[in-house]
C-alpha positions as CSV (number, residue, x, y, z in Angstrom):
1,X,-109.7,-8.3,15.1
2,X,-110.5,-8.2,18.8
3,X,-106.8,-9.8,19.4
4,X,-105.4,-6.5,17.0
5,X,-107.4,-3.8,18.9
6,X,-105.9,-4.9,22.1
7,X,-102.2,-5.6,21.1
8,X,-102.8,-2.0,19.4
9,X,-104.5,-0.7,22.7
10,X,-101.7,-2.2,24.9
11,X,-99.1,-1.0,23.2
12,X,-100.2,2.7,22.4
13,X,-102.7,3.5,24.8
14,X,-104.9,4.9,22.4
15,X,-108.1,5.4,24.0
16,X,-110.3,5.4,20.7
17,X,-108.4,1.6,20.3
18,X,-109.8,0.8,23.5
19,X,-113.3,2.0,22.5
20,X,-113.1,-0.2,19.7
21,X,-111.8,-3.0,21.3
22,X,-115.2,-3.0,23.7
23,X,-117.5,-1.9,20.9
24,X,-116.2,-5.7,19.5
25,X,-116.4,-7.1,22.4
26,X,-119.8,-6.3,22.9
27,X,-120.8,-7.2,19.2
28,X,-121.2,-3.7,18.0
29,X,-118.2,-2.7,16.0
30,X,-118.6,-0.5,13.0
31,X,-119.3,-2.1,9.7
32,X,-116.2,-3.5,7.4
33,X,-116.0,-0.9,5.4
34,X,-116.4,1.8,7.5
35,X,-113.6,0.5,9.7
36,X,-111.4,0.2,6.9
37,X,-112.0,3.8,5.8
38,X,-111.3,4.7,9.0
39,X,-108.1,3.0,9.5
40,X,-106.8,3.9,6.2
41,X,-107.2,7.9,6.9
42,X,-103.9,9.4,7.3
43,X,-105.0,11.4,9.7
44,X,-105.9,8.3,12.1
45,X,-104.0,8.9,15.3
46,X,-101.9,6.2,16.1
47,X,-99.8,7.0,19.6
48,X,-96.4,6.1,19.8
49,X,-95.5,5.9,16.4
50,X,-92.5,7.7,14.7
51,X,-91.0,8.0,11.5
């Protein structure tokens, strides 16, 4: 996961991906679940990406 955030960080720039990234790092990322629910919002802002 921590090799996902960064690609994702690296690739975007997405400042909340970065947040994540260190909140694993450090050992205190969000529980499963909640970081799937959070991921899987549509609303979850993704930079770079078009349709």
């Amino acid at each position: 996961m921590l090799d996902f955030t960064w690609k994702v960080f690296s690739e975007t720039g997405s400042v909340e991906m970065y947040l994540l990234y260190k909140e694993i790092e450090q050992g205190r990322s969000y529980p499963p679940f909640e970081q799937e629910q959070q991921l899987a919002d549509p609303d979850f802002p993704v930079a770079g990406v078009t349709n």
